[in-house]
Each structure stands twice: as structure tokens, then as C-alpha cells.
VEXZAPA-378139 format. One line per field, with one value per atom (N, C-alpha, C): x, y, z; residue number from 0. Coordinates in Angstrom, 3 decimals, padded with zeros to 6 digits. Example, Ala and Ser with C-alpha at 12.3 -4.5 7.8 and 13.67 -1.06 7.14 Angstrom:
! VEXZAPA-378139
X	c(013.190, 012.300, 013.200, 012.850, 013.670, 012.900) .
Y	c(-005.690, -004.500, -003.300, -002.250, -001.060, 000.030) .
Z	c(007.800, 007.800, 007.800, 007.080, 007.140, 007.870) .
n	c(0, 0, 0, 1, 1, 1) .
! end
This chain:
! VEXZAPA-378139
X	c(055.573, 056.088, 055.262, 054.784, 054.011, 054.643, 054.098, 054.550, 055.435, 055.938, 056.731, 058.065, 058.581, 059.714, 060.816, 060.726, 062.243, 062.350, 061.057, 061.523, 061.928, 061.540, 062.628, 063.565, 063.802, 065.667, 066.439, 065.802, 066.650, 066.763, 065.676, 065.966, 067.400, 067.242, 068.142, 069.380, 069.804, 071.247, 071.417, 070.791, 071.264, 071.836, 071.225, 071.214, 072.982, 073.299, 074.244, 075.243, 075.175, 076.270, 076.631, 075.762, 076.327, 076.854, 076.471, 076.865, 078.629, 078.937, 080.156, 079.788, 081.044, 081.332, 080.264, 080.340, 079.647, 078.082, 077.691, 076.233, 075.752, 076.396, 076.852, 075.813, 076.624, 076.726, 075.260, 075.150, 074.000, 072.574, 073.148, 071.630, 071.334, 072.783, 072.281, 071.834, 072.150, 071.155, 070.107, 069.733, 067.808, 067.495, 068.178, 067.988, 067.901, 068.585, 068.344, 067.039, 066.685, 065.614, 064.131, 064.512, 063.520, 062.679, 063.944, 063.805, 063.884, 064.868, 065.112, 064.000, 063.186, 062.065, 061.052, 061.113, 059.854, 060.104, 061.156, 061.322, 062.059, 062.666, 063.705, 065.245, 065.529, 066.853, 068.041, 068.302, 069.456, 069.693, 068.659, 068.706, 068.760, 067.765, 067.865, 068.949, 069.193, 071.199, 072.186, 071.639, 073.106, 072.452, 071.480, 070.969, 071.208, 070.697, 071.430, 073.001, 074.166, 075.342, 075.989, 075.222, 075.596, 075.159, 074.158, 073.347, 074.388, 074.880, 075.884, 077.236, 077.940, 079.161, 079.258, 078.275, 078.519, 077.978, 077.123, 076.160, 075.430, 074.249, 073.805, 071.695, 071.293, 069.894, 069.212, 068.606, 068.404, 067.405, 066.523, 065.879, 066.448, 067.532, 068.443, 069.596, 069.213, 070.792, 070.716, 069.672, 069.936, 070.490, 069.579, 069.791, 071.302, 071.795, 073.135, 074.361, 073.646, 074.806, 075.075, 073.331, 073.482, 074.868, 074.194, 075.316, 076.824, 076.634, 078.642, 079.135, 077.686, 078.555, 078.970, 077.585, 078.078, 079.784, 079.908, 080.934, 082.020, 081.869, 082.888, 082.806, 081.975, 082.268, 082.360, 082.357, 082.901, 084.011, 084.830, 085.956, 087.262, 087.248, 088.041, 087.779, 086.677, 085.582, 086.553, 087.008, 087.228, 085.592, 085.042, 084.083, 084.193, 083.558, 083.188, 082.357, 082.012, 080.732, 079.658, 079.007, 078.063, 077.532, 077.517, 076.811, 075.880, 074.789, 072.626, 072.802, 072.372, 071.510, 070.855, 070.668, 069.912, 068.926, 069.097, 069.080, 068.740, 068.183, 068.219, 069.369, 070.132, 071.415, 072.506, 071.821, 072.966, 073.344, 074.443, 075.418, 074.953, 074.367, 074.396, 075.225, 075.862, 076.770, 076.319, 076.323, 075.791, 076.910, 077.149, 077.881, 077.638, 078.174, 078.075, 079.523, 079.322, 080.725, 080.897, 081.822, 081.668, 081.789, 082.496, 082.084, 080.928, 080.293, 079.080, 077.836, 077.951, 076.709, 076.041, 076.157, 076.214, 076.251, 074.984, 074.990, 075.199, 076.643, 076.721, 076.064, 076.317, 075.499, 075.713, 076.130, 076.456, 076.019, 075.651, 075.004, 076.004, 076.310, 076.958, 075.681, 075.848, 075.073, 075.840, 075.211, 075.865, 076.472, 076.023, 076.602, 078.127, 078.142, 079.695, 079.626, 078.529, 078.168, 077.874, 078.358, 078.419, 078.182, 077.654, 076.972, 077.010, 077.223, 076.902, 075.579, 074.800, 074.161, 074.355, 074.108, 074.332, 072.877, 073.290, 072.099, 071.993, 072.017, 072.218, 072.057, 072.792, 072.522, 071.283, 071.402, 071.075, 069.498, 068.990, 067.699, 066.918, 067.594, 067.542, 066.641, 067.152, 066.683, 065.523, 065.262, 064.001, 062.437, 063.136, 062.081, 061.388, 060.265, 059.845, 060.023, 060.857, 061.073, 061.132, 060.100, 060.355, 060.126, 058.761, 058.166, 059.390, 059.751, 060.774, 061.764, 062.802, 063.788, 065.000, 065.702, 066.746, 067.648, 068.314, 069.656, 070.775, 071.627, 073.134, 073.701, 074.906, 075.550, 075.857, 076.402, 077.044, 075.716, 074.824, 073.562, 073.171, 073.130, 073.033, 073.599, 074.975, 076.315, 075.954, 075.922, 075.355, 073.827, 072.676, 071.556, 071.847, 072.760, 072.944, 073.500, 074.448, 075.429, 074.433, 073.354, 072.610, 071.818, 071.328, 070.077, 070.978, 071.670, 072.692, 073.451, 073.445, 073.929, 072.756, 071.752, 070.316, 070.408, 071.261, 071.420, 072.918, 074.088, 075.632, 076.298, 077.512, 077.955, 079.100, 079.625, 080.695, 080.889, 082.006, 081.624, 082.781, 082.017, 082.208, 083.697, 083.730, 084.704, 085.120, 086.013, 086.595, 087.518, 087.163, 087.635, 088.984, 090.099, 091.391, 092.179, 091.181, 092.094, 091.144, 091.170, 090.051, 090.469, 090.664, 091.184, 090.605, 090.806, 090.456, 091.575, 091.063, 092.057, 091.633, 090.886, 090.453, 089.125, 088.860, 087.752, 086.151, 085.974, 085.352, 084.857, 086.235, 086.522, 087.639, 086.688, 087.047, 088.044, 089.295, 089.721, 089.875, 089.850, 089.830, 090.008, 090.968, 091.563, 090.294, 090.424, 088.921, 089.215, 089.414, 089.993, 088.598, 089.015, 088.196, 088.674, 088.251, 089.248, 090.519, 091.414, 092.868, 093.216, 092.673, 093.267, 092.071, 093.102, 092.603, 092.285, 091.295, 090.984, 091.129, 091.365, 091.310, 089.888, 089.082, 087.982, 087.714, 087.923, 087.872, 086.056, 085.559, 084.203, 084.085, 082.723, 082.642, 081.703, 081.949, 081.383, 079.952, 079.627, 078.371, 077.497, 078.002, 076.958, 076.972, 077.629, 077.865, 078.247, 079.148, 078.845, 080.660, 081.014, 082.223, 082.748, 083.701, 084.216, 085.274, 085.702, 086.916, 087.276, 087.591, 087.798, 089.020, 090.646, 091.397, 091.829, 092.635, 093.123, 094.326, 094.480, 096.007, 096.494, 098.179, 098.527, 098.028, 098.113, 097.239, 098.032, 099.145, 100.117, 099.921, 099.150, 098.837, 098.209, 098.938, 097.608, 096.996, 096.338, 095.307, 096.508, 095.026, 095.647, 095.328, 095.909, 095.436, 094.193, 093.352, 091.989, 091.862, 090.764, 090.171, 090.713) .
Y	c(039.767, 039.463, 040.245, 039.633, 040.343, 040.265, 040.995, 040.587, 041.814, 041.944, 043.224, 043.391, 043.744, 044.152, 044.175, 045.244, 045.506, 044.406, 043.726, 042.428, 041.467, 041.248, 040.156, 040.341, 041.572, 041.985, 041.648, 042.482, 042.249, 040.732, 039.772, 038.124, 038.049, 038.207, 037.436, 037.992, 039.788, 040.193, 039.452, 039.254, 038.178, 036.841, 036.759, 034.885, 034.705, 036.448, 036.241, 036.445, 037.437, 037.624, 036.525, 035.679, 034.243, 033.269, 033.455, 032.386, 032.378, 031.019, 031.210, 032.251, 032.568, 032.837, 033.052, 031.934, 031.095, 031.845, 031.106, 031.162, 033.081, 033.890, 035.077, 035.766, 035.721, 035.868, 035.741, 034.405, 033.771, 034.228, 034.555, 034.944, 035.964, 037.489, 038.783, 038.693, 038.003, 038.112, 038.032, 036.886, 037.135, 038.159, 039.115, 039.938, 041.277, 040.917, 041.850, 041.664, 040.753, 039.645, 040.387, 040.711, 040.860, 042.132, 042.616, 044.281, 045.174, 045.181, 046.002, 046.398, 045.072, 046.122, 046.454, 046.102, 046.533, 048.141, 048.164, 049.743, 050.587, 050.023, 051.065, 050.679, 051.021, 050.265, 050.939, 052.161, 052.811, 052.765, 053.604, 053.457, 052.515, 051.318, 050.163, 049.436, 049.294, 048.890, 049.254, 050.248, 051.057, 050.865, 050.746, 050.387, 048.927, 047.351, 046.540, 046.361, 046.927, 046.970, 047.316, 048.436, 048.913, 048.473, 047.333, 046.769, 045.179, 044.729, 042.996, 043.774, 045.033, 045.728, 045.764, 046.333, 046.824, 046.111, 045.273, 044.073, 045.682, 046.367, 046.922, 046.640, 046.171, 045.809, 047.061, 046.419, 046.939, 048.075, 048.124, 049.395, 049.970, 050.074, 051.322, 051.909, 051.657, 051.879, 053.694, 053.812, 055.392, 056.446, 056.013, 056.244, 056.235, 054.741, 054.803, 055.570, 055.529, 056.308, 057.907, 058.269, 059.775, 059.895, 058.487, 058.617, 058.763, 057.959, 058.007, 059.284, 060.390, 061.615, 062.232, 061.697, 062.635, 061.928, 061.214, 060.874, 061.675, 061.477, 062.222, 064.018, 064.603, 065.432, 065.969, 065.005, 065.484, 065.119, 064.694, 063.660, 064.120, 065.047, 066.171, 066.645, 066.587, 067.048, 066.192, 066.849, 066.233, 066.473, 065.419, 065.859, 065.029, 065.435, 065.520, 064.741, 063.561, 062.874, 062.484, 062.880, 062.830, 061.916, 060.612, 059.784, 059.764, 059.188, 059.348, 057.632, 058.022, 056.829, 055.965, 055.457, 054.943, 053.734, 053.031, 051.813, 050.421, 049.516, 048.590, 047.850, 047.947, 047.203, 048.044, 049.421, 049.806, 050.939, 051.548, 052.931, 053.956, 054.829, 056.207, 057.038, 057.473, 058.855, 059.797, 061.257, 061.718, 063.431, 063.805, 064.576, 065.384, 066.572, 067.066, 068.026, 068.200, 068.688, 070.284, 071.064, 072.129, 073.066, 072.441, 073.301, 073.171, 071.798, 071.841, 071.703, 071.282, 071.533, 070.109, 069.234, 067.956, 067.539, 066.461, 065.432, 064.216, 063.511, 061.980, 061.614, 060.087, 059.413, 057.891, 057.868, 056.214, 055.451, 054.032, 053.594, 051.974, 051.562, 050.481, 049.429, 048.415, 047.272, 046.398, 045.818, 044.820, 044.056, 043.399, 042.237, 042.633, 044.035, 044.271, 045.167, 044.816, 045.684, 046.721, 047.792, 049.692, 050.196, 050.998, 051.804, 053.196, 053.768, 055.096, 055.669, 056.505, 057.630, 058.662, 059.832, 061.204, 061.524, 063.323, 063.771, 065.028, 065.280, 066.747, 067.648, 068.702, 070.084, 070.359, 070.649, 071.018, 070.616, 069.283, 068.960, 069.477, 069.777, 070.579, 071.279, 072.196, 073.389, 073.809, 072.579, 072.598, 072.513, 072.172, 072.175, 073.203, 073.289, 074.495, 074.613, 075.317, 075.536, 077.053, 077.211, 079.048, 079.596, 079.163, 080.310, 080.236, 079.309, 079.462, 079.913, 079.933, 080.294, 079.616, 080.226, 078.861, 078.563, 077.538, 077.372, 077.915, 078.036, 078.128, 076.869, 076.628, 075.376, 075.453, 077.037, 076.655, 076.592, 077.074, 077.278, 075.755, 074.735, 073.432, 072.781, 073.252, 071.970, 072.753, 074.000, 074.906, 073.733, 074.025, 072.885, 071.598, 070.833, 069.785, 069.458, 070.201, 069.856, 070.399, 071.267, 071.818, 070.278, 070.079, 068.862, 067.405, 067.619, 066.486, 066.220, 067.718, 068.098, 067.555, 067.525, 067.217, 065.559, 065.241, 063.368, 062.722, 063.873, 063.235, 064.598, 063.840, 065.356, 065.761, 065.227, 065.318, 065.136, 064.911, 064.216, 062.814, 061.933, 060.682, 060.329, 061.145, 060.350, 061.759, 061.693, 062.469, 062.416, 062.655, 061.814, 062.787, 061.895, 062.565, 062.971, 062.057, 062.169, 060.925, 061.167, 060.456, 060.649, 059.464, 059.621, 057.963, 058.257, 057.334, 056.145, 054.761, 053.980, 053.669, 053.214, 053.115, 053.740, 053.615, 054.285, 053.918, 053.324, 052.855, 052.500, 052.421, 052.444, 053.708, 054.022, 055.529, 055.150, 055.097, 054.974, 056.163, 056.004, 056.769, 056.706, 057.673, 057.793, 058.022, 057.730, 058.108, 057.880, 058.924, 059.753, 059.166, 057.649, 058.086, 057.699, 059.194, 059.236, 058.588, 059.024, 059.141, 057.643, 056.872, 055.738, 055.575, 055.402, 055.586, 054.040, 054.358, 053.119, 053.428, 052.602, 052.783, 052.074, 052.489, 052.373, 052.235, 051.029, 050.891, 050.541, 051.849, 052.193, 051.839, 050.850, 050.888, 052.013, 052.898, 053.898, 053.810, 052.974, 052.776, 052.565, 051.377, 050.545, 050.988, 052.052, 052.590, 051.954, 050.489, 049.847, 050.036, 049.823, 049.739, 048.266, 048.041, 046.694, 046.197, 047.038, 046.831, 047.515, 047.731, 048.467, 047.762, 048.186, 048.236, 049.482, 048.999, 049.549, 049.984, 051.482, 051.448, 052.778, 053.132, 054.010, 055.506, 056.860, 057.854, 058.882, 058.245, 058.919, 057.860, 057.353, 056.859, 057.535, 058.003, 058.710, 057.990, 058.889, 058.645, 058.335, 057.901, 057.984, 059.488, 059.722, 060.764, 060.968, 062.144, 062.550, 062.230, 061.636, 061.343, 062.371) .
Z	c(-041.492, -040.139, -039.122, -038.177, -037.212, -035.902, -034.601, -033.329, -033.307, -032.189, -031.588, -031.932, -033.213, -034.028, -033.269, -031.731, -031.165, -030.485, -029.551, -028.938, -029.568, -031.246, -031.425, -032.053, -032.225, -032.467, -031.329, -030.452, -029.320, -028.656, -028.723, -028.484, -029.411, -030.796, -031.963, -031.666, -031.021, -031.200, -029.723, -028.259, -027.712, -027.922, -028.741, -029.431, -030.113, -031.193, -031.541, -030.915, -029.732, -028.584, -028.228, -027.626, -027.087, -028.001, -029.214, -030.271, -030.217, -031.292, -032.041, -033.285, -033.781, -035.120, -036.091, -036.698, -037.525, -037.392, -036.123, -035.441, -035.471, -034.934, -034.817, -036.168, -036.750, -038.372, -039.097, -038.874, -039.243, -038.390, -037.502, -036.410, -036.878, -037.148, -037.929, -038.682, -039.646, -040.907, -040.695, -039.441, -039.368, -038.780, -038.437, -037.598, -038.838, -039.974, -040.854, -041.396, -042.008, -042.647, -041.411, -040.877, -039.426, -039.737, -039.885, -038.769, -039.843, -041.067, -042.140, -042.911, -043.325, -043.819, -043.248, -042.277, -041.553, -040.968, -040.159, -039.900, -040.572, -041.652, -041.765, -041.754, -043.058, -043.485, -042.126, -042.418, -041.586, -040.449, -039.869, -038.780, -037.856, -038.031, -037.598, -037.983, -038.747, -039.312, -038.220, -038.025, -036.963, -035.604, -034.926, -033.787, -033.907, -034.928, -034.160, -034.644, -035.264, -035.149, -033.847, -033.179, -031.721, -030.816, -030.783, -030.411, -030.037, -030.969, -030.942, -030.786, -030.884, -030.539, -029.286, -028.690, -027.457, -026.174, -026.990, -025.585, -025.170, -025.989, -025.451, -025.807, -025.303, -025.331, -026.291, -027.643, -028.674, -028.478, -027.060, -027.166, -026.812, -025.725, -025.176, -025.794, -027.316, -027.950, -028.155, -028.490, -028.232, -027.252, -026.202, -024.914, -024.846, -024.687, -024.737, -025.473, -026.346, -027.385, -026.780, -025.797, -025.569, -024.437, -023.515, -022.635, -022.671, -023.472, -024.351, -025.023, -025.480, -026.181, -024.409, -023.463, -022.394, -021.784, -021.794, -021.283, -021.952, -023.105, -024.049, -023.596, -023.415, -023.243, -021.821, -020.848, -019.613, -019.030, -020.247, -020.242, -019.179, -019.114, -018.531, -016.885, -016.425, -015.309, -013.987, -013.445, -011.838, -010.964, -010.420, -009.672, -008.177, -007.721, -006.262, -005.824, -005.691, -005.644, -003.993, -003.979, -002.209, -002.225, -001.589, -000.881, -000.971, -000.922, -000.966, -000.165, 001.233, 001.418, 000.870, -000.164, -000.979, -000.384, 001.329, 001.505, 000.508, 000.541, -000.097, -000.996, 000.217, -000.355, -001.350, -001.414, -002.664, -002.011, -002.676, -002.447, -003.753, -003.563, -004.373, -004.322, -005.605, -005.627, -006.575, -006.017, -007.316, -007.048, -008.316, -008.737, -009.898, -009.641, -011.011, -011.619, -013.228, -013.639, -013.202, -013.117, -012.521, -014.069, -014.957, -016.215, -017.111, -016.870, -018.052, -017.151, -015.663, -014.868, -014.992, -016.095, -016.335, -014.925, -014.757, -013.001, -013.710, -012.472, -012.786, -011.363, -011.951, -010.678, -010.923, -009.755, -009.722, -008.757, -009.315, -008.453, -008.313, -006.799, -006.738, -005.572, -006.518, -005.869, -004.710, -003.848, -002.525, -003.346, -004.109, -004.957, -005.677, -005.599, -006.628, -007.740, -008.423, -009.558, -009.574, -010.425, -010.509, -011.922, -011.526, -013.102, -013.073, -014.359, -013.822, -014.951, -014.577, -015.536, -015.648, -016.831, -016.677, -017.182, -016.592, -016.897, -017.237, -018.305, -019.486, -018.948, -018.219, -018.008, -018.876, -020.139, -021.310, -021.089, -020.530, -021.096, -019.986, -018.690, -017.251, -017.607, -018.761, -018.938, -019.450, -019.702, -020.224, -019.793, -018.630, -017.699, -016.870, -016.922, -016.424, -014.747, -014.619, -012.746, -012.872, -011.247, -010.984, -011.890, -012.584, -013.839, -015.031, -015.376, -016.497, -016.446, -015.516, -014.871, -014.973, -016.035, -016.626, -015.404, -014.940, -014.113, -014.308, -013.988, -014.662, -014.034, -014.667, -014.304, -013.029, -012.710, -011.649, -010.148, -010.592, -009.717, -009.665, -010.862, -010.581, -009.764, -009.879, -008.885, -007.636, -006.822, -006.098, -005.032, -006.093, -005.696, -005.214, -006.575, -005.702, -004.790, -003.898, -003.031, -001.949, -001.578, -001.136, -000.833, -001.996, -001.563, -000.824, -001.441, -000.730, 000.627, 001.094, 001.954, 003.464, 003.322, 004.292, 004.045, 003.311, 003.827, 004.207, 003.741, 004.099, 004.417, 004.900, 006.091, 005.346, 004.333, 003.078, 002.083, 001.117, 000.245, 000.104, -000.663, -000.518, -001.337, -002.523, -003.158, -004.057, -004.959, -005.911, -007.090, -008.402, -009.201, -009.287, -009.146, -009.303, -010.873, -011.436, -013.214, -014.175, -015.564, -015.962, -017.409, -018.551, -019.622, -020.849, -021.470, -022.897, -023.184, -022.669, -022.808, -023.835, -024.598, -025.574, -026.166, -027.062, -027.988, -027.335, -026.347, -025.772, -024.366, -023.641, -022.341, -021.714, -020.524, -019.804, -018.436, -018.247, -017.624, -016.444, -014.773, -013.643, -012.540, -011.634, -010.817, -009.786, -008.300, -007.680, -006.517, -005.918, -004.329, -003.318, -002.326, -001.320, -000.133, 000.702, 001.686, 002.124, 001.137, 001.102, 000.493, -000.187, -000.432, -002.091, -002.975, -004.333, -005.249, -006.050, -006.921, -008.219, -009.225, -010.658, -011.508, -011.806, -012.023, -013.569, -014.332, -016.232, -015.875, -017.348, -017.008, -018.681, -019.301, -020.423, -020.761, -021.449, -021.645, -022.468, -023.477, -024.130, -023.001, -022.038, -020.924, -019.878, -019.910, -018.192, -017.104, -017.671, -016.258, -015.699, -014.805, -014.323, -014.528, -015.704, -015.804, -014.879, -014.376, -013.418, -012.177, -010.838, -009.801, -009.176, -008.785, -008.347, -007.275, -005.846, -005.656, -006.059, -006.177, -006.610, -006.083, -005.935, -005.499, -005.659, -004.919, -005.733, -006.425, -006.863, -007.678, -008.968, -009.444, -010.572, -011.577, -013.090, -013.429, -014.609, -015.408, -016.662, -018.180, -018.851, -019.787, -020.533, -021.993, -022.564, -022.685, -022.156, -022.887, -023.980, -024.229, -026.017, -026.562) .
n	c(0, 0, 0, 1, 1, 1, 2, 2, 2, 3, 3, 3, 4, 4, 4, 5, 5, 5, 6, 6, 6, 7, 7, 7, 8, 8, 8, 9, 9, 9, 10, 10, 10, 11, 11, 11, 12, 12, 12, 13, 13, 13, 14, 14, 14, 15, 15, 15, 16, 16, 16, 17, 17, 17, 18, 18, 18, 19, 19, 19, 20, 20, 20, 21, 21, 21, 22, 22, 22, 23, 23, 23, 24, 24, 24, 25, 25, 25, 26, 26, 26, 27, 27, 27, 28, 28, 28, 29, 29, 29, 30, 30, 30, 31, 31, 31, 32, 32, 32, 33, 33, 33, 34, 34, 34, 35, 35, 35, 36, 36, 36, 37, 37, 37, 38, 38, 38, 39, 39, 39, 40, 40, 40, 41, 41, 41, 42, 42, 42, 43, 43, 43, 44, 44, 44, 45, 45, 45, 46, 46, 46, 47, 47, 47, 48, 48, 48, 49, 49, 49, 50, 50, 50, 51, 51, 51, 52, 52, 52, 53, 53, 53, 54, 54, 54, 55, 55, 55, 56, 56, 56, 57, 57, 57, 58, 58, 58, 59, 59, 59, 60, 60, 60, 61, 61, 61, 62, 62, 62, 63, 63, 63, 64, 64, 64, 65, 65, 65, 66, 66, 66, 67, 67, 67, 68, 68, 68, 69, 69, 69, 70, 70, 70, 71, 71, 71, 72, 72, 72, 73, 73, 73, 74, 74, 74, 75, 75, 75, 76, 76, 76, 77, 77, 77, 78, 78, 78, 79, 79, 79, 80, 80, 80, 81, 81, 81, 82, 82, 82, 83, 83, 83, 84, 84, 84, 85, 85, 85, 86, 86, 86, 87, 87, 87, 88, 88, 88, 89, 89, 89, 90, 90, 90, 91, 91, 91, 92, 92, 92, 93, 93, 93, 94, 94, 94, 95, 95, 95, 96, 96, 96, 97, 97, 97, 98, 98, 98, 99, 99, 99, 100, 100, 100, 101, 101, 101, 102, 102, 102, 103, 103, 103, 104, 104, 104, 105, 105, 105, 106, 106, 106, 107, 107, 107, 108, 108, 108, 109, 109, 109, 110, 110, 110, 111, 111, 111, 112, 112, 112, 113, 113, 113, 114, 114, 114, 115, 115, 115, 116, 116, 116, 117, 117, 117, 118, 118, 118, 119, 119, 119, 120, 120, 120, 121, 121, 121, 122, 122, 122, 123, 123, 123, 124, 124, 124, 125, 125, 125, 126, 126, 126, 127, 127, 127, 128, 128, 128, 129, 129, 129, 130, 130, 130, 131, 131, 131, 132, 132, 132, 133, 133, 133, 134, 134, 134, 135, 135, 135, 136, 136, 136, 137, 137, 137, 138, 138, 138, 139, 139, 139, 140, 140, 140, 141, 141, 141, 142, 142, 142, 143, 143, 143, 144, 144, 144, 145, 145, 145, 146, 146, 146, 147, 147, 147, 148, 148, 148, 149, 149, 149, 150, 150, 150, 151, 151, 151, 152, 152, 152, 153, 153, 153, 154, 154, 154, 155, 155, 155, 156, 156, 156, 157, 157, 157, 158, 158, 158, 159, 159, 159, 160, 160, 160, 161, 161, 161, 162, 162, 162, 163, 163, 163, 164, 164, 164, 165, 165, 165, 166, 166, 166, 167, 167, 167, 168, 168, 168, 169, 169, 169, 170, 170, 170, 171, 171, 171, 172, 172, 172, 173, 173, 173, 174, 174, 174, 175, 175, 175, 176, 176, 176, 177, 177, 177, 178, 178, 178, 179, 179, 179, 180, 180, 180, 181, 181, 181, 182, 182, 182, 183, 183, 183, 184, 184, 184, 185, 185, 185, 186, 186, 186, 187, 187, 187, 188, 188, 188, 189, 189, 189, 190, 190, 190, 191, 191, 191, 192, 192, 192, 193, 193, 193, 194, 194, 194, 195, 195, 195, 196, 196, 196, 197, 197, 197, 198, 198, 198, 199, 199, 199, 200, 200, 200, 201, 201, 201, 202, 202, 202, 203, 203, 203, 204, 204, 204, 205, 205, 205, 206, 206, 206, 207, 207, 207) .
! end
């Protein structure tokens, strides 16, 4: 088999997303037939399983998966989120956790559509700034409200409560200026599946 391995995994676990049943089924297998011996039984096994699970595009399944431990572990984090001009039609928010130093960031499109990314304290650190000069978390959330501060005069929004409706989806409360939304976020894809207004005496479900 020749030709570019992840691009035609990723054509075929499309092919089976949209399929029936039946079709589904039958498409993985070529997708096993494909990809298994060429790269690698396991790993690739479990990249396209998470790959037709989650509707997540077969090169970003890693990526994704990182995002989802981060979610998981900022599961707890009330944050604060600042505005960024972003122009071109979209809204930037960016935030960070005040215990792990962890930056979210969300981005909402004119059209409706919202996403979020994170971004590892941890890999921060790795970076060489100020002669090797590690951050601390709280010196991070510190910076960013600093850099943020030279484009918005407050902050935009605030997450009031934030919990595990399911094994998969992150349910959240989200303070802006005085009138609250409930926000169902799929956590693999980052994307926001749902946005309601709702009262701000509503809360979460249980933390994972």
C-alpha cells in the first residue's frame, strides 16, 4: 500500500462517521486492512477507535486526547476570562487556572461556533525565557492579566461552576456581566455543543 497512510485513515474514519451501521463497520475494517500493518498495530488501533468515537480527525487524536487530560484536570478551576480583540469576525477569551497556571482560551466565531484550547503550564516551562527562568503559576495568571490588560478594561466573563455530565462532556456555569449561560463543552473536540441562557443560581453537575 502506498500514498500517505494518515490521509487515508482519516478519508475512511470520515466515510464511517457518515455511514449506516452496516457501512460503519465495514469501512473500519478497511481502515484496519490500511493502517495496521503499515504503522503499527496499537497504537494506531486506539488512534482510529478515538478517531470514529469522538468525530475527531485522525491526525489530531493525540493532541486531543492531551486536551481532554487538561480538561480533566482543571475540572474544578473557576476562571476569569479577558476579552482579546481578535477582529475578523471572532471573539477571543483567554484565561488562566489560578491553581495549575494552565491558560484556556476560547475562541467564538460570528457564525455561532466556539471552541476552546488549553495550554500546559507545564510545557511553559520549558521554554527558555529570561535566561531560563522558570514561571510560577501564579506569575503566569499575574502576566496574563498584565498583557491583557493593554487591549480590555475588564474582564469579560467568569466561570461560576463547572462539572462532568458525562464521561465526555463538561458541563458550565459562565458569569457575564450579571446574566449567566450554561455552556455543554465536548471535551475530546473542544467545541461548545450547546449555549443556553439560564438562571445564575443554577449549578453543576458532580466533578469527575
Amino acid at each position: 500500500m502506498v500514498g500517505n497512510v494518515p490521509e487515508q485513515v482519516s478519508a475512511l474514519v470520515a466515510e464511517a462517521t457518515a455511514g449506516r451501521s452496516f457501512r460503519r463497520w465495514y469501512t473500519l475494517i478497511k481502515v484496519a486492512v490500511i493502517a495496521v500493518p503499515v504503522v503499527g498495530a496499537t497504537p494506531t488501533a486506539l488512534n482510529i477507535y478515538y478517531a470514529w468515537k469522538h468525530g475527531i480527525p485522525y491526525s489530531q487524536v493525540s493532541h486531543r486526547l492531551e486536551q481532554y487530560e487538561l480538561w480533566v484536570k482543571n475540572g474544578s478551576c473557576a476562571i476569569d476570562y479577558s476579552e482579546i480583540n481578535a477582529g475578523k469576525d471572532a471573539k477571543v477569551k483567554i484565561g488562566a487556572c489560578p491553581s495549575t497556571g494552565d491558560i484556556s482560551i476560547q475562541v467564538s466565531l460570528a457564525a455561532g461556533t466556539s471552541f476552546f484550547e488549553w495550554i500546559d503550564f507545564a510545557q511553559l516551562q520549558h521554554i527558555n525565557v529570561a535566561d531560563s527562568i522558570l514561571l510560577t503559576p501564579a506569575l503566569a495568571a499575574e502576566t496574563s492579566a498584565t498583557l491583557a490588560g493593554t487591549r480590555i478594561a475588564e474582564a469579560a466573563s467568569r466561570v461560576v461552576c463547572q462539572g462532568w455530565e458525562s464521561k465526555t462532556q463538561l458541563v458550565r456555569i459562565v458569569n457575564e456581566g450579571g446574566r449567566c449561560f450554561k455552556e455543554t463543552i465536548a471535551a475530546y473536540s473542544g467545541r461548545a455543543d450547546k449555549r443556553v441562557e439560564v438562571p445564575c443560581s443554577t449549578t453543576c453537575p458532580q466533578h469527575k
